[in-house]
BADODO-116584 format. One record per residue (C-alpha): chain; residue number from 1; x, y, z; residue in one letter. Coordinates in Angstrom, 3 decimals. Layout:
REM BADODO-116584
+----+-----+----------+----------+----------+----+
! ch !   i !       xx !       yy !       zz ! aa !
+----+-----+----------+----------+----------+----+
!  A ! NUM !        X !        Y !        Z !  a !
...
+----+-----+----------+----------+----------+----+
REM end
This chain:
REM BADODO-116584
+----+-----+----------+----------+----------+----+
! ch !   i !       xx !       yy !       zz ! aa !
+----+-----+----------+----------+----------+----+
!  A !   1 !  -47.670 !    4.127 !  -58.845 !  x !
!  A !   2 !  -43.757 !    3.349 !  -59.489 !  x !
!  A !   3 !  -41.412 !    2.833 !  -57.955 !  x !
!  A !   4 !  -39.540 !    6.093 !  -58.758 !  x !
!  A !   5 !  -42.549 !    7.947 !  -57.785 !  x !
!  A !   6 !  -42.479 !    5.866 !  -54.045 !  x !
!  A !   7 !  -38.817 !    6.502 !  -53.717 !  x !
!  A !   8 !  -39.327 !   10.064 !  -54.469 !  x !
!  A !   9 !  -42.449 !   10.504 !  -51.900 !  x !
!  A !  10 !  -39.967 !    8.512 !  -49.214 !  x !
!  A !  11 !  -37.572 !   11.519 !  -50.066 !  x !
!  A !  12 !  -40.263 !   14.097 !  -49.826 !  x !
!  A !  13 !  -41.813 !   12.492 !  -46.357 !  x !
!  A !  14 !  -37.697 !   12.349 !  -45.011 !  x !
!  A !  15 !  -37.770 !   16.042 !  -45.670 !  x !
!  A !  16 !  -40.239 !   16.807 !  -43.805 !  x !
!  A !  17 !  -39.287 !   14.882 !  -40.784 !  x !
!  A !  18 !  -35.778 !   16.474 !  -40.910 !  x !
!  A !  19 !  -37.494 !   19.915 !  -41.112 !  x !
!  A !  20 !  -39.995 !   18.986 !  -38.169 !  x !
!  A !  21 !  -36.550 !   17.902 !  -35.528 !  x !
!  A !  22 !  -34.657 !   20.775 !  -34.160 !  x !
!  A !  23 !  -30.953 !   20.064 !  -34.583 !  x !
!  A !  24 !  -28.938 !   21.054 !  -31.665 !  x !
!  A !  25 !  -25.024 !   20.293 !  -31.991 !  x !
!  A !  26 !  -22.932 !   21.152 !  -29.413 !  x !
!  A !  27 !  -19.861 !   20.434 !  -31.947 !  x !
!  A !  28 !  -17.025 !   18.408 !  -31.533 !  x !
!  A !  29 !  -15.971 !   19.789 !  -27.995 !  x !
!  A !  30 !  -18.280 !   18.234 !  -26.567 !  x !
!  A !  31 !  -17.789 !   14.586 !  -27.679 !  x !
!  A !  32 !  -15.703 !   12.018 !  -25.380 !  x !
!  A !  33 !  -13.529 !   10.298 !  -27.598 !  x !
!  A !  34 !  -13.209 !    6.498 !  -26.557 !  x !
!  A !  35 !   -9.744 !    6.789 !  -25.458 !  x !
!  A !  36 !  -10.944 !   10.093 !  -23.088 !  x !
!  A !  37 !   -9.309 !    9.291 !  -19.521 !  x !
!  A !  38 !  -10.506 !   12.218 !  -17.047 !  x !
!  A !  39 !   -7.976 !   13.653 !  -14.671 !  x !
!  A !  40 !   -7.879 !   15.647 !  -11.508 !  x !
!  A !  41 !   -8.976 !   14.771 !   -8.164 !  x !
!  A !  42 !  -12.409 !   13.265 !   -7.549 !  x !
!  A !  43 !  -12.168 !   12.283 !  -11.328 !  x !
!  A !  44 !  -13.176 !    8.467 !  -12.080 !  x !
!  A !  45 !  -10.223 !    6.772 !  -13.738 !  x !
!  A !  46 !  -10.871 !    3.509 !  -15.581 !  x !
!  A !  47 !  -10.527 !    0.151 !  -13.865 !  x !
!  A !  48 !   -6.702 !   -1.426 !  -14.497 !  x !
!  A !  49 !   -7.789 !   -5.244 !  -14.834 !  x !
!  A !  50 !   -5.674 !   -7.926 !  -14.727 !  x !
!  A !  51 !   -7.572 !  -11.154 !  -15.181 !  x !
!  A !  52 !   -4.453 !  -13.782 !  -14.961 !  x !
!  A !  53 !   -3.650 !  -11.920 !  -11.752 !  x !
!  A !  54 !   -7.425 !  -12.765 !  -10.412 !  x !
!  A !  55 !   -7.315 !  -15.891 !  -11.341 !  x !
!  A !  56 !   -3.697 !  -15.947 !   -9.308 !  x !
!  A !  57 !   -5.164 !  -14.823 !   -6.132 !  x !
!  A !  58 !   -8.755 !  -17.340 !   -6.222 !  x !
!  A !  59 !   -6.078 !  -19.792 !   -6.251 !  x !
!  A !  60 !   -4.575 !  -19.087 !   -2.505 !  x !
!  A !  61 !   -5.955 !  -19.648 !    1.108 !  x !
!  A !  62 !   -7.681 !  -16.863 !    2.455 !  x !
!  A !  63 !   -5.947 !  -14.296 !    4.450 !  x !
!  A !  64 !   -8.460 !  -14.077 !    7.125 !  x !
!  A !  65 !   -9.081 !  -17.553 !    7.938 !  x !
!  A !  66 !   -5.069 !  -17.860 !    8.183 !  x !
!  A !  67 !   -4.941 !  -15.062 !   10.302 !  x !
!  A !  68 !   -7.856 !  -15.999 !   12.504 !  x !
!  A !  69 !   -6.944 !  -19.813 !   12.501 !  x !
!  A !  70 !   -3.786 !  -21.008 !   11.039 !  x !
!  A !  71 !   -5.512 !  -23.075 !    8.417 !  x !
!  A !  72 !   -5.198 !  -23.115 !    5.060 !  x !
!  A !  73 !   -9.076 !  -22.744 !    3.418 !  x !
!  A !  74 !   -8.727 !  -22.767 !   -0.222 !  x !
!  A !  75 !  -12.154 !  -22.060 !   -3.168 !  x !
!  A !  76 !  -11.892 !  -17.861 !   -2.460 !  x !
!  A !  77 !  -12.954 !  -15.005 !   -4.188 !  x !
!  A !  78 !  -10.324 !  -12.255 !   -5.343 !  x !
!  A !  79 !  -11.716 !   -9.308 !   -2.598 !  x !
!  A !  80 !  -11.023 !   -5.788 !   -3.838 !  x !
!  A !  81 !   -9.778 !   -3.285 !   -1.295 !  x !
!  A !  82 !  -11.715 !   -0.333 !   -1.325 !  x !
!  A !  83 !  -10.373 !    1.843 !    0.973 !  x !
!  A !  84 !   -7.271 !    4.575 !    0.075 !  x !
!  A !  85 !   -3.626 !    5.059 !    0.812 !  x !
!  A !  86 !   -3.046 !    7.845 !   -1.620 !  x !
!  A !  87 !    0.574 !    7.413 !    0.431 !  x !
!  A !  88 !    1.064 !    4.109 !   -1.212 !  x !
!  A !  89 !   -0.359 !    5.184 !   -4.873 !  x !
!  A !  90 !   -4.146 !    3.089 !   -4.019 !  x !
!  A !  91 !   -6.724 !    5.520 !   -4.305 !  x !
!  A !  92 !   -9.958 !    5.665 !   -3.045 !  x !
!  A !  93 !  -12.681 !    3.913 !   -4.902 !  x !
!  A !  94 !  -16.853 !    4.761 !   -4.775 !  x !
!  A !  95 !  -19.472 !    2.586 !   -4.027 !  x !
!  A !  96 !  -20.455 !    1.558 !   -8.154 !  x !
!  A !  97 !  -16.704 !    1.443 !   -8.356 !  x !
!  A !  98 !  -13.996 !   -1.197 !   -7.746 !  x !
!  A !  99 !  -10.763 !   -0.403 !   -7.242 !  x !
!  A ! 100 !   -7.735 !   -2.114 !  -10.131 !  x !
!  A ! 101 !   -7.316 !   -5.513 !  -10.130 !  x !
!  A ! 102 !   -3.672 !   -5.536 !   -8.682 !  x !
!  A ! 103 !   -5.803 !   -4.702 !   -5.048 !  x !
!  A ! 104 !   -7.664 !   -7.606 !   -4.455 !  x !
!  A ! 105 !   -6.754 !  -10.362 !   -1.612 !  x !
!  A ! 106 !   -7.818 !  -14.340 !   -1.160 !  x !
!  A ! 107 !  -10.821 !  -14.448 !    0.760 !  x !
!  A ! 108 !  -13.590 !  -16.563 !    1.379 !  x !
!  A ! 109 !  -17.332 !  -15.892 !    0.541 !  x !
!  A ! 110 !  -17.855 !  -15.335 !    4.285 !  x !
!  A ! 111 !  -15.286 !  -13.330 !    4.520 !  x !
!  A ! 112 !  -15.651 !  -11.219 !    1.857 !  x !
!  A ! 113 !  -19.327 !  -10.160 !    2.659 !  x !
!  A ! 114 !  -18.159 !   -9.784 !    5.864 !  x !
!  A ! 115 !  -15.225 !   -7.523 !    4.450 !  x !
!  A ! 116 !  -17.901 !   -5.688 !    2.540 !  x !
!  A ! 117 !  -20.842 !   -5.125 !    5.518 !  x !
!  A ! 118 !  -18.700 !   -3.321 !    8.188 !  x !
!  A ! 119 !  -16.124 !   -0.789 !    7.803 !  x !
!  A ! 120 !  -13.665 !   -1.662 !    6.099 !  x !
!  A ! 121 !  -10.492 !   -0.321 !    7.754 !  x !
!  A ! 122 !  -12.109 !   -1.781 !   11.508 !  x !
!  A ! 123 !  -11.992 !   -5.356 !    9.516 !  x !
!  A ! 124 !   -8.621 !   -5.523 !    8.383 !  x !
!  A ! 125 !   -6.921 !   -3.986 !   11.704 !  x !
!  A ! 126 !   -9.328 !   -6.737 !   13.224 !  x !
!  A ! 127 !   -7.981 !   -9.252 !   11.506 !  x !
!  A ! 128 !   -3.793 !   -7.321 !   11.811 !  x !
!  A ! 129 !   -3.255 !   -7.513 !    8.528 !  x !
!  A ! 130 !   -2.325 !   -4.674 !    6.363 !  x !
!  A ! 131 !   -3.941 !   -5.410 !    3.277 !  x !
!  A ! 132 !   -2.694 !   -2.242 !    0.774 !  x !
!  A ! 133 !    1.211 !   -3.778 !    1.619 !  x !
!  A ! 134 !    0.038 !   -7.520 !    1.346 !  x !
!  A ! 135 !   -1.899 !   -6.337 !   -2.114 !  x !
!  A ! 136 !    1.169 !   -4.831 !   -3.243 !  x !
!  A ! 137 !    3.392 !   -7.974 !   -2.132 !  x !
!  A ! 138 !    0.619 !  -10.220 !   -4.156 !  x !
!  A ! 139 !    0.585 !   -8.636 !   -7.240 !  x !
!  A ! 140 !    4.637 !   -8.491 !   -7.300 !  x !
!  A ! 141 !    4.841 !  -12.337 !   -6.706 !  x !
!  A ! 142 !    1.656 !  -13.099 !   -9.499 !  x !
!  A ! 143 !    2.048 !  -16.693 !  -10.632 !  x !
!  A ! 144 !    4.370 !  -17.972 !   -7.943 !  x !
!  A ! 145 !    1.865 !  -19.571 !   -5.655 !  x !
!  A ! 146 !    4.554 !  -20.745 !   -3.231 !  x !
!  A ! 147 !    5.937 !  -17.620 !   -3.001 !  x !
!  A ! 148 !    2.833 !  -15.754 !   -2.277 !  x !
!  A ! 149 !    1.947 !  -18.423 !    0.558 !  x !
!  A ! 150 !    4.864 !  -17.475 !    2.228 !  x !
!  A ! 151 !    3.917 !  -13.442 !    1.753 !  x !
!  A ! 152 !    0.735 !  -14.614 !    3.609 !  x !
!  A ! 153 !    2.200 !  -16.420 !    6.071 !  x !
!  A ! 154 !    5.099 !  -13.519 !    7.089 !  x !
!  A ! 155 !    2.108 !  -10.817 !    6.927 !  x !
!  A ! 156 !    0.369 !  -12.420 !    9.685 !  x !
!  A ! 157 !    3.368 !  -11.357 !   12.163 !  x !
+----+-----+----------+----------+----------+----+
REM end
């Protein structure tokens, strides 16, 4: 056998694969383009990151610990706030969903499972902070570590 003859039973088997599938196309209305961003309410909007601003925020002490204590404990994790203030432009996140970047506050590992395992809302008026004004106060002073001690420090009034 040659190799013309292979290439053309190849074809012929092809063929009749193709002519065994049923092709179903729903045409191009239904494909999501990668740039698709859904809107409305109870849509899921993609995730605003901001890695330099993470970074930012595992630098400082965390918030709780300062407001519990008065000390300074530094090594934290950048803590997402889940909760909504659709007043203050933070919506509402799900549970396989975190909230942008520019929400996140300073908070130890403790603290931040401890964040996570109770509701949320009872742990920051706990605690007297409010953390969708000290996330917003954060993210405006990104990079100036001093600065955003002292936004930690008058937060805790």
């Amino acid at each position: 056998m040659s190799i013309p003859d292979i290439n053309r039973q190849i074809a012929a088997l092809k063929a009749q694969k193709r002519a065994l599938k049923p092709v179903i196309s729903l045409g191009p209305a239904f494909k999501r383009s990668k740039t698709y961003k859904p809107e409305g309410p109870g849509q899921r909007q993609p995730r605003v990151r901001d890695n330099g601003h993470l970074q930012f925020i595992r630098r400082l002490p965390c918030v709780a610990t300062f407001a519990r204590t008065g000390a300074q404990v530094f090594g934290c994790d950048a803590a997402h706030v889940r909760f909504g203030d659709p007043q203050r432009g933070k919506r509402h996140t799900g549970m396989a969903e975190k909230p942008d970047d520019k929400w996140c506050l300073p908070l130890t590992r403790a603290e931040h499972e401890a964040q996570h395992g109770q509701s949320e809302r009872a742990y920051w008026q706990a605690l007297g902070i409010d953390p969708i004004s000290l996330c917003e106060a954060l993210y405006a002073a990104s990079g100036d570590e001093r600065a955003a001690i002292q936004i930690i420090r008058g937060s805790l009034k």
